[in-house]
C-alpha positions as a printed NumPy array, in Angstrom:
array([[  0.   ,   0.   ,   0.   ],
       [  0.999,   3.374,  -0.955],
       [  1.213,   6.763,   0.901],
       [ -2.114,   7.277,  -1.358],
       [ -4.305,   4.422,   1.093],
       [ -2.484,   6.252,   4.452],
       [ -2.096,   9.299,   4.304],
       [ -3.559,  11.47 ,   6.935],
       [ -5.856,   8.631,   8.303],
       [ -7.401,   9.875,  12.032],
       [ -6.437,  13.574,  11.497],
       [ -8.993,  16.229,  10.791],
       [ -9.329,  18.093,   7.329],
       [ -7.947,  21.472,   9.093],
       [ -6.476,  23.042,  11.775],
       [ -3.079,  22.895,   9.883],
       [ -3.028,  18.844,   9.786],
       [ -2.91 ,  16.066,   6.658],
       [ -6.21 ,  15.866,   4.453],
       [ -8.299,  13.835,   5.46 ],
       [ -8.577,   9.998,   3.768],
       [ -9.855,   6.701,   4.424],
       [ -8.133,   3.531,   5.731],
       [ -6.993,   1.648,   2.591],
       [ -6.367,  -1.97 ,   4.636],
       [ -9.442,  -1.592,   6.178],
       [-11.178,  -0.928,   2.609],
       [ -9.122,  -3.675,   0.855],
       [ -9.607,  -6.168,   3.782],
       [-13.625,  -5.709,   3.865],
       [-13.691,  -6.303,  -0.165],
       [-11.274,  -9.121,   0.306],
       [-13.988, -10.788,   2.786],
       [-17.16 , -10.164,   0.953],
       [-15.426, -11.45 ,  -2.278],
       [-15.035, -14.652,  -0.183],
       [-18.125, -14.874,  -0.447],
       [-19.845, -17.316,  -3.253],
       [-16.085, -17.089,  -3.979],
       [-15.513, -19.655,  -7.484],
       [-12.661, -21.672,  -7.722],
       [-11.908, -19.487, -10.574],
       [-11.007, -16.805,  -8.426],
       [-14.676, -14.865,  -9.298],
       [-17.59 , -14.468,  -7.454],
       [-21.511, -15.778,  -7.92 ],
       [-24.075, -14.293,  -5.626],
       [-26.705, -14.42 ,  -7.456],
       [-29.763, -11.913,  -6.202],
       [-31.908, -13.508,  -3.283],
       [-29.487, -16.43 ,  -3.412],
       [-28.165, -18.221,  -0.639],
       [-24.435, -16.573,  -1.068],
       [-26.592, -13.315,  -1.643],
       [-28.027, -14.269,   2.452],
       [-24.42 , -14.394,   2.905],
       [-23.309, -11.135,   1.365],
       [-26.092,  -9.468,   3.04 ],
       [-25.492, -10.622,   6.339],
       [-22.18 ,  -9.739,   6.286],
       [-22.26 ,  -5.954,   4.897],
       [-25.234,  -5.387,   7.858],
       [-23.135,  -6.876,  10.593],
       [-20.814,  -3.818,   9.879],
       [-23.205,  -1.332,   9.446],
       [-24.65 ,  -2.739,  13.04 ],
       [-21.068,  -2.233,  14.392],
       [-20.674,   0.821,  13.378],
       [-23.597,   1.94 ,  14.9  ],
       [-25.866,   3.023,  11.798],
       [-29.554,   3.172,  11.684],
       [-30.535,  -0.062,   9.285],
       [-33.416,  -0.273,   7.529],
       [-34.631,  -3.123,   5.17 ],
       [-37.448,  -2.429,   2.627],
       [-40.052,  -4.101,   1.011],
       [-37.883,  -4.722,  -1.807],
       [-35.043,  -6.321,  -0.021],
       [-32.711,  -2.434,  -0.547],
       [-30.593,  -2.123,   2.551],
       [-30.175,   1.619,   3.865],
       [-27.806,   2.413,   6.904],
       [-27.868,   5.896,   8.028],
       [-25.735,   8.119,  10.559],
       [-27.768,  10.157,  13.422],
       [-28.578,  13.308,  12.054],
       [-31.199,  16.356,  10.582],
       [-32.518,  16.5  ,   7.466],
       [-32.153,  14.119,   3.756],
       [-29.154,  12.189,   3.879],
       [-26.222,  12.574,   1.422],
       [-26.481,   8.712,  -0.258],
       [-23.597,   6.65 ,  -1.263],
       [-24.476,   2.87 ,  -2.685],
       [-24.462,  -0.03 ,  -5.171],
       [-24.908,  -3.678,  -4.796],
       [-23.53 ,  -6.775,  -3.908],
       [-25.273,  -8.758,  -6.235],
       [-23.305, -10.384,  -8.962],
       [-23.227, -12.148, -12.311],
       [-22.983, -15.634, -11.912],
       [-19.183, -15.04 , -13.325],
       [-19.363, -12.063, -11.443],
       [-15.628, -10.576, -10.284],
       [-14.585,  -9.154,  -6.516],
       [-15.68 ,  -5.325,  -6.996],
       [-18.111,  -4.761,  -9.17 ],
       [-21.045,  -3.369,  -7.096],
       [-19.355,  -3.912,  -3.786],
       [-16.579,  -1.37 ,  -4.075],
       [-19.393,   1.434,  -3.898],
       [-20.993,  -0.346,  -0.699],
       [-17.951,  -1.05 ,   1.395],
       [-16.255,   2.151,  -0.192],
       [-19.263,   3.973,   1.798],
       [-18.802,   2.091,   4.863],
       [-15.757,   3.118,   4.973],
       [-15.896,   6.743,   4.569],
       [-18.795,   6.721,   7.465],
       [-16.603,   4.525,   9.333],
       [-13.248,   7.051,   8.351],
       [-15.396,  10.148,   9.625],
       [-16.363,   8.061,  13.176],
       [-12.481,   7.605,  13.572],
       [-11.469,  11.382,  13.199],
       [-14.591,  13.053,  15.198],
       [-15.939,  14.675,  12.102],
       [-19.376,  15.428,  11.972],
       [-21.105,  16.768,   8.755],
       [-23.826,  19.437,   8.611],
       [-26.451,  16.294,   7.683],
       [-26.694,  12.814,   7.835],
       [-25.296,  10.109,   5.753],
       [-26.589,   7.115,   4.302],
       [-24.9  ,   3.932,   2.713],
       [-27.309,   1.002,   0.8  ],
       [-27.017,  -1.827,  -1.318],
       [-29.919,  -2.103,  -3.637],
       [-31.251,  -5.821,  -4.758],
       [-30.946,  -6.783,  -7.62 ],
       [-28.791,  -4.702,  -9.796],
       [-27.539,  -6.89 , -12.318],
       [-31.126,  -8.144, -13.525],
       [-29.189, -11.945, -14.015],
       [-32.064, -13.413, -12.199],
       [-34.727, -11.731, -11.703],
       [-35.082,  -8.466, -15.132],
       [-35.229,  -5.625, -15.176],
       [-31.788,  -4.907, -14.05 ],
       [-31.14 ,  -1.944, -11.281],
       [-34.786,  -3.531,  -9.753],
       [-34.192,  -2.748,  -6.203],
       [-33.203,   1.022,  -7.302],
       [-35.895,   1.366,  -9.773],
       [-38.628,   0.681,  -6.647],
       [-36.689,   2.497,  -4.342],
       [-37.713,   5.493,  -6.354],
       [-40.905,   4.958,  -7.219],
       [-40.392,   3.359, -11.069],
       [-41.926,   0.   , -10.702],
       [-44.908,  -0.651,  -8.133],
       [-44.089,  -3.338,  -5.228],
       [-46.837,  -5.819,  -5.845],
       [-45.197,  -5.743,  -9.833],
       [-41.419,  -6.2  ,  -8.537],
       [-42.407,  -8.894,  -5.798],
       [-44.239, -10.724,  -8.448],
       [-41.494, -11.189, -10.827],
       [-39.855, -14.642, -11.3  ],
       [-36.884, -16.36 , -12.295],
       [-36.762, -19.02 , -14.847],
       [-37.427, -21.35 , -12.562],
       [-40.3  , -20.029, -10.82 ],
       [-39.207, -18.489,  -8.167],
       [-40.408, -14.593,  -7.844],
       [-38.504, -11.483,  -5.609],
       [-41.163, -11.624,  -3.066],
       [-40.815, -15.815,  -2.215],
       [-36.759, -15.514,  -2.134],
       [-36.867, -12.388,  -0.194],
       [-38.678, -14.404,   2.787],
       [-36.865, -17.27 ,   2.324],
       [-33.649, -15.478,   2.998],
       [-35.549, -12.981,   5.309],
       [-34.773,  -9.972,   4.193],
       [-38.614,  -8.919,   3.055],
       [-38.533,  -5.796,   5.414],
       [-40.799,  -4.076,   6.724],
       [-40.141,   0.177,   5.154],
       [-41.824,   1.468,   2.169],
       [-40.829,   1.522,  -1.249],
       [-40.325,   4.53 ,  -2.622],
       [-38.115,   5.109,  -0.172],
       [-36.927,   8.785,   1.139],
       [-35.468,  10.604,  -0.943],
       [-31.563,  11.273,  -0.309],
       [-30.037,  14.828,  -0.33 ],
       [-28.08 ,  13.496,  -3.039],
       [-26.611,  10.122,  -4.023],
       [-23.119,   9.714,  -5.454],
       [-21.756,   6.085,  -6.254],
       [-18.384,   5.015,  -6.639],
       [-17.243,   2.182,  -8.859],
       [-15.375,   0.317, -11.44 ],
       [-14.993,   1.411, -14.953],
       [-15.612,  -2.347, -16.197],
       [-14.343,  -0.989, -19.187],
       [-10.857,  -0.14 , -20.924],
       [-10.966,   3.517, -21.524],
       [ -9.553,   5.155, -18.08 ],
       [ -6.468,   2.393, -18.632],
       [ -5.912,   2.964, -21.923],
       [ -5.774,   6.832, -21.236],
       [ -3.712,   6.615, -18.03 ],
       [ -6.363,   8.405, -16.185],
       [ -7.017,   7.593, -12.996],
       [-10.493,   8.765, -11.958],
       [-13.551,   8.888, -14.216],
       [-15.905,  11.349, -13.966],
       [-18.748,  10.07 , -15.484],
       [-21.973,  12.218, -17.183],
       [-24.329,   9.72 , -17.462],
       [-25.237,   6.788, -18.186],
       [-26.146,   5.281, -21.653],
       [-29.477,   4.193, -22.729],
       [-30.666,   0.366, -22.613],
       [-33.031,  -1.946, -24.236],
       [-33.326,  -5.59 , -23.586],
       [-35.477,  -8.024, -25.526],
       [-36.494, -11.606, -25.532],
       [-37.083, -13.01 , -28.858],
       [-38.585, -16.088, -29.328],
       [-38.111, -18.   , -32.835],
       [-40.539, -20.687, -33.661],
       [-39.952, -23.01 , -36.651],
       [-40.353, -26.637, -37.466],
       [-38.416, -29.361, -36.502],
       [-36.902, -31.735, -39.388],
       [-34.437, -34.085, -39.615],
       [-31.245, -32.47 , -40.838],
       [-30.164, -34.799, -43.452],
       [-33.633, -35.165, -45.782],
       [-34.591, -32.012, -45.33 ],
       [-33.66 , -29.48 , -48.884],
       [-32.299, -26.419, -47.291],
       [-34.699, -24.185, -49.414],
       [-38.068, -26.039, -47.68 ],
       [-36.722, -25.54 , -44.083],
       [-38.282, -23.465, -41.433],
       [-35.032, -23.302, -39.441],
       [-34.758, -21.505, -36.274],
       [-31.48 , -22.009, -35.461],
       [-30.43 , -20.326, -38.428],
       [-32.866, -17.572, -37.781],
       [-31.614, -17.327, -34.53 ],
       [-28.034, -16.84 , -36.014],
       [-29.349, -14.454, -38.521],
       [-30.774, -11.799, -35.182],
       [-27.408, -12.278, -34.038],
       [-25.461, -11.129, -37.182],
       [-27.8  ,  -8.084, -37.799],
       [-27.402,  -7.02 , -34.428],
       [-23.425,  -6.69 , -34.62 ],
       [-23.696,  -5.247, -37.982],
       [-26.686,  -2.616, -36.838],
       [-24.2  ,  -1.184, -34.188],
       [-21.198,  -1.38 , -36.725],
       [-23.183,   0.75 , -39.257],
       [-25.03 ,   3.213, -36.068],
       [-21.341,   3.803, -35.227],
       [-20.086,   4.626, -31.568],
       [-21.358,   4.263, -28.828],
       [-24.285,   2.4  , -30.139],
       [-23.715,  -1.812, -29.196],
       [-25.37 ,  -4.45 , -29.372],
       [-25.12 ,  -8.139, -27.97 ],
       [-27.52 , -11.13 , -28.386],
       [-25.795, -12.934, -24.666],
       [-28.271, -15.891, -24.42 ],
       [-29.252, -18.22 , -26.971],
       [-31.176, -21.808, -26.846],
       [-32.32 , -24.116, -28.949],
       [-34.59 , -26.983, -29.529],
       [-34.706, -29.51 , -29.247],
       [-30.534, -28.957, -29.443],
       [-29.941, -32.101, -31.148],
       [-26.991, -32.459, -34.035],
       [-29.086, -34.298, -36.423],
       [-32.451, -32.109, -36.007],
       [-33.559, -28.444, -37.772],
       [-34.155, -26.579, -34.49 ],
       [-37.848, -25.988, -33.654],
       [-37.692, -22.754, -31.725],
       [-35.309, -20.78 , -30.373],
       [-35.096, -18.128, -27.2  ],
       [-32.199, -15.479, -27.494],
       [-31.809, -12.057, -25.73 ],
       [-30.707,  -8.884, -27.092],
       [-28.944,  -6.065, -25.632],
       [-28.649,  -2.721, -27.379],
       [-27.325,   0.483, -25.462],
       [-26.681,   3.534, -26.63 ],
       [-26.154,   7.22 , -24.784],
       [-28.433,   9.418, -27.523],
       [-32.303,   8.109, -26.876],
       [-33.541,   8.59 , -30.402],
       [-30.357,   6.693, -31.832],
       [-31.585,   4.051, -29.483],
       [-34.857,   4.065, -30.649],
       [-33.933,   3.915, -33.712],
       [-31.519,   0.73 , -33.426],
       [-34.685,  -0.652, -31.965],
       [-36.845,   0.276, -34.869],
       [-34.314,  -1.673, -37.303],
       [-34.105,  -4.406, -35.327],
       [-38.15 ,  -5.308, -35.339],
       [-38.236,  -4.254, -38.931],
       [-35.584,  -6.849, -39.224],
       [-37.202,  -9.611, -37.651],
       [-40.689,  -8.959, -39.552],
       [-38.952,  -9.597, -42.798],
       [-37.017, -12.638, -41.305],
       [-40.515, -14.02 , -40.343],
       [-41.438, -13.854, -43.515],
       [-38.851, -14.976, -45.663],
       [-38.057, -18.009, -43.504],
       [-41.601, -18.929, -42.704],
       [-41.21 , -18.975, -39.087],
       [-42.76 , -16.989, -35.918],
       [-41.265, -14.488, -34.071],
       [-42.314, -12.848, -30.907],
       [-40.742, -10.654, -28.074],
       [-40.798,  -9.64 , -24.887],
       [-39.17 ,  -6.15 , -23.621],
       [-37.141,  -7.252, -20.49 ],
       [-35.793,  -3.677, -19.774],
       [-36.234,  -0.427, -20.909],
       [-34.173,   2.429, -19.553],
       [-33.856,   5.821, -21.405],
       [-30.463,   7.711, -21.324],
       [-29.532,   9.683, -17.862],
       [-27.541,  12.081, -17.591],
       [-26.606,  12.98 , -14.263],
       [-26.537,  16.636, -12.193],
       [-23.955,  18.953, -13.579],
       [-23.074,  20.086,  -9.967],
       [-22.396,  16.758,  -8.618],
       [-20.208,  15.812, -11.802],
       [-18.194,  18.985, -11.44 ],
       [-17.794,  18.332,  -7.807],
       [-16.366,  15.039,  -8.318],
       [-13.705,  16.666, -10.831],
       [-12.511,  19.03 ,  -8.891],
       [-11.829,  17.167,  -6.016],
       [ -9.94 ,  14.625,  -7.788],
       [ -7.558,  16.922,  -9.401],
       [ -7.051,  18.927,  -5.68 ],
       [ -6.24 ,  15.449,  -4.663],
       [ -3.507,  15.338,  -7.416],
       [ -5.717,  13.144,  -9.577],
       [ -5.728,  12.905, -13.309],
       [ -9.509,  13.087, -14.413],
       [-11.527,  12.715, -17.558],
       [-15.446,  12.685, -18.308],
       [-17.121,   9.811, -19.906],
       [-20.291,   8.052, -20.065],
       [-20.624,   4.756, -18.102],
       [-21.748,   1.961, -20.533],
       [-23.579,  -0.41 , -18.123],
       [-26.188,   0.373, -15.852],
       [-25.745,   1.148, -12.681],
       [-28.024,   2.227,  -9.306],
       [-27.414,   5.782,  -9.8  ],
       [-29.404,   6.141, -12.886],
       [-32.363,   5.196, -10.592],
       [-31.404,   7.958,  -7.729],
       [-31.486,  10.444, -10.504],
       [-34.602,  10.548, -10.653],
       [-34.892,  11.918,  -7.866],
       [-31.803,  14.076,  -6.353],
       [-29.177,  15.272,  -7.878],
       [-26.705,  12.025,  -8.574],
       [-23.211,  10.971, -10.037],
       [-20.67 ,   8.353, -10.332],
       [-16.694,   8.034,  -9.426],
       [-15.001,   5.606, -11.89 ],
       [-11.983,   4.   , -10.939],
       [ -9.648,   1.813, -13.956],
       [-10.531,  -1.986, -14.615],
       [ -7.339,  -3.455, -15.827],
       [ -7.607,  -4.719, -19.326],
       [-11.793,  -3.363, -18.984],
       [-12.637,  -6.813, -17.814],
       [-15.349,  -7.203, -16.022],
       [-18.438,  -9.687, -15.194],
       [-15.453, -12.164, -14.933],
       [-13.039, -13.771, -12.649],
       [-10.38 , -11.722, -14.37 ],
       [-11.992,  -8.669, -13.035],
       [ -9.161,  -6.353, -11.696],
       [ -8.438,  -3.372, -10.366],
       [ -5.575,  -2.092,  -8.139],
       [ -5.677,  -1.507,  -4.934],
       [ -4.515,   1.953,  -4.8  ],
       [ -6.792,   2.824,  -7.673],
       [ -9.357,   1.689,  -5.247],
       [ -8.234,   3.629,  -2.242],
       [ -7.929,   6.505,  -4.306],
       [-11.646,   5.822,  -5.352],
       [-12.537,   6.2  ,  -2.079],
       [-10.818,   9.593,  -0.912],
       [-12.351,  11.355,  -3.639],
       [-15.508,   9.938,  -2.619],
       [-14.799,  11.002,   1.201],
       [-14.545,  14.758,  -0.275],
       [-16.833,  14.543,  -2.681],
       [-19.781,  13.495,   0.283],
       [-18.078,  16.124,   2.875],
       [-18.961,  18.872,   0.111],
       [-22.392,  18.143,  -1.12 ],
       [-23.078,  17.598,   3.193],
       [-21.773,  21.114,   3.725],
       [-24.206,  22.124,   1.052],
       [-21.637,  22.785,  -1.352],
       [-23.68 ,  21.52 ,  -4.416],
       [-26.158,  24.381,  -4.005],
       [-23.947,  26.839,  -3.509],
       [-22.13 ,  26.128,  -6.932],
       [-18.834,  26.302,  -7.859],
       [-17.832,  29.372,  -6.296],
       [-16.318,  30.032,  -2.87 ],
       [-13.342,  27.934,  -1.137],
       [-13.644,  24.472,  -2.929],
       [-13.995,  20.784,  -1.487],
       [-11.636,  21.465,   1.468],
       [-14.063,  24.667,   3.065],
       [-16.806,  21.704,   2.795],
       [-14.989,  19.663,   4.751],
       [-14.114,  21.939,   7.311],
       [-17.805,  22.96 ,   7.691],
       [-18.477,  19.385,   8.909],
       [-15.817,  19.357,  11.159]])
C-alpha cells in the first residue's frame, strides 16, 4: 500500500493537519472478505440476487453497518439503507452486492464497502457533517435473475410498483417476493423510499478507456441508454439430413441471422451504439435435427435516446422480414427499458474538482452499463466516481483493479460526500472548494 491508502488517516481536514482519507487496509480487507463470499474456484464471485451466497453477502455488509452503529433499515424490496444520526435528507452513497454468476470481486461492492468506509473514516477522526449520511445496497442490480436490471433502485424510487417487482420470477419459478422471505430480508419500510439529499456512487470502470488513457479517476456524465429483448423463434423441426435447405423453417439459423444483424446494426449506427444477443437456446438442441424454436436475448445500449430508438426500430423491422422470408414466428418480450440519464452537472463537477485537488488525473465519460445511480437520478441530484478496470474486464473472474486505484476511489468519494453535506452543491462552484466543505463538517 501506498502513501495514497495512508495518508492522513485519524487527522482532521484542518487546523493545519494532513487531508483527510480513508483507511486503505481496512477498505481492501472488507472487499477481500465479501469477495469470499460465493467465492468460485476461478477466483470470481456468484451471488446471485436472493441467493443463498446473496443471504451471505447481506449478512455480512449489515453486521458492519450494526457495528458501526448506523440506523438499518430493510425495505419491502429487499434495498438495505444504513444511516448516521442526524437532521434533514441524507447525502447517499451505494451499489450492490449482487453479482453475475461469473461475477468478479468489486463490481457493485466497491461502492458499498467504499461507503462504509468513509462513514466509518469520519467516526475515527470526530468529524461530523452538517447532515446525515446514508450507505445502501440495492437488490438486484444486475437483472441476471430476476429483469429488469437496477430492480431494487428502480422501486426504491418509485419506477416500478411493489406488488409488480415482488411478483417477478426467475426461470425457474421463483419470484422477488418468495426468495426475499426465504432469505428474510422482506422488510418491513416502504418503497419509494426517502429521498436522499443526493446520491453519489463510486465504482469500477468495467471498461478499458480510463487504462488505456492513463487516467485515474472517471468522472462520469451519465449513463447510456438500454433496451433488452427476448425473442422467441418458432420453426419446425426436421431431420437435418432429408430435409432441402430451401423447404426448411429453421430456427437455429434464424436465430443466427438476429445475431449477425445485431453486430452489424451497431457497426453501421457507429459509436457508442452496441449491441449483444448474450443468451441463446435451442430446440430440441440435437446435431441431427432443424431446431424448432429458439429463445435469445438482445442487448442494445446507446447514450443518444432517439439513436436508441432507432436501433430498436431496425431491429423489429428486421425480424418482420425474417418471419417472412423463412416462414417462421417471431415474438418478443421487452425485459428492460431504460432511457439515457444524464446525471446533475453540480455533482459531476464536484467530483472533478476534487480529484484533481487530490492530485488526480480526471476525464469525463459516459458509463456503458447500468448502474443504481441512474435510478437515484430521478430523484436528487446524482453521479458516479469511476476508478480503472485493468484490461476493462469485467463480469469475470479476471476482473481487476488495483488496490490503490481503489483507495484513491474512495478519498475522492470522502470529499466529494463532505462537500455536497456542507451544502456545497447548491452553492455552486464558487467560494473555497472541497476542502471549506470539509471543514464545515468538522
Amino acid at each position: 500500500m501506498t502513501a495514497t491508502g495512508q495518508e492522513g488517516h485519524g487527522r482532521g481536514p484542518r487546523g493545519g493537519t494532513a487531508p483527510l482519507r480513508v483507511d486503505g487496509e481496512r477498505l481492501l480487507g472488507r472487499l477481500a472478505e465479501l469477495a469470499g463470499v460465493g467465492a468460485t474456484p476461478d477466483g470470481g464471485c456468484a451471488r446471485l440476487a436472493l441467493s443463498d451466497a446473496d443471504r451471505a453477502g447481506r449478512d455480512l455488509v449489515v453486521g458492519w453497518m450494526t457495528a458501526l452503529g448506523l440506523e438499518v433499515r430493510v425495505d419491502e424490496i429487499g434495498n438495505v439503507v444504513a444511516s448516521t444520526p442526524g437532521v434533514g435528507a441524507p447525502v447517499m452513497m451505494g451499489s450492490h452486492i449482487d453479482t453475475v454468476t461469473t461475477g468478479g470481486r468489486f463490481d457493485g461492492n466497491l461502492g458499498v464497502l467504499g461507503g462504509l468506509e468513509v462513514i466509518e473514516t469520519l467516526q475515527d477522526s470526530g468529524v461530523t457533517p452538517p447532515r446525515p449520511l446514508a450507505v445502501a445496497f440495492f437488490t438486484d442490480e444486475e437483472g441476471s435473475r430476476f429483469s429488469p436490471d437496477m430492480l431494487g433502485s428502480l422501486a426504491y424510487v418509485g419506477g416500478i410498483g411493489v406488488a409488480e417487482a415482488l411478483a417477478i420470477t426467475d426461470v425457474g419459478g421463483a419470484s422477488v417476493g418468495g426468495e426475499l422471505r426465504r432469505i428474510g430480508y422482506a422488510g418491513p419500510h416502504p418503497c419509494p423510499g426517502p429521498v436522499p439529499h443526493a446520491y453519489v456512487e463510486l465504482h469500477i470502470e468495467q471498461g478499458p478507456v480510463l487504462e488505456a488513457e492513463g487516467v485515474e479517476i472517471g468522472v462520469v456524465e451519465g449513463v447510456q441508454g438500454i433496451s433488452w429483448q427476448e425473442v422467441r423463434v418458432e420453426g419446425q423441426a426436421n431431420h437435418a439430413g432429408t430435409t432441402p435447405m430451401g423447404m426448411r423453417h429453421d430456427a437455429g439459423y434464424a436465430a443466427g441471422a438476429i445475431a449477425t444483424f445485431v453486430r452489424r446494426l451497431a457497426l453501421e449506427l457507429g459509436s457508442p451504439q452496441v449491441g449483444t444477443v448474450g443468451s441463446l437456446a435451442l430446440e430440441p438442441g440435437l446435431v441431427n435435427v432443424v431446431a424448432r424454436s429458439a429463445r435469445l436475448t438482445v442487448d442494445l445500449r446507446n447514450t443518444d435516446e432517439l439513436r436508441l430508438a432507432e436501433a430498436e426500430r431496425r431491429l423489429a423491422a428486421f425480424l418482420e422480414q425474417l418471419a417472412r422470408d423463412e416462414g417462421v414466428g417471431v415474438a418478443t418480450r421487452r425485459l428492460a427499458r431504460f432511457a439515457p440519464v444524464a446525471f446533475d452537472p453540480g455533482v459531476i463537477d464536484l467530483v472533478e474538482r476534487i480529484a484533481r485537488a487530490q492530485g488526480r488525473s480526471t476525464m469525463r465519460l459516459p458509463a456503458g452499463a447500468g448502474h443504481d445511480a441512474q435510478m437515484l437520478a430521478r430523484v436528487c441530484p446524482a453521479g458516479m466516481i469511476f476508478v480503472p478496470s485493468a484490461g476493462g474486464i469485467s463480469h469475470s473472474p479476471l476482473e481487476r483493479t488495483e488496490p490503490d486505484a481503489l483507495v484513491a476511489g474512495a478519498n475522492v468519494l470522502l470529499e466529494v460526500v463532505l462537500a455536497l453535506a456542507a451544502g456545497e452543491l447548491a452553492a455552486g462552484a464558487g467560494g473555497a472548494g472541497p476542502a471549506a466543505g470539509a471543514a464545515a463538517g468538522a
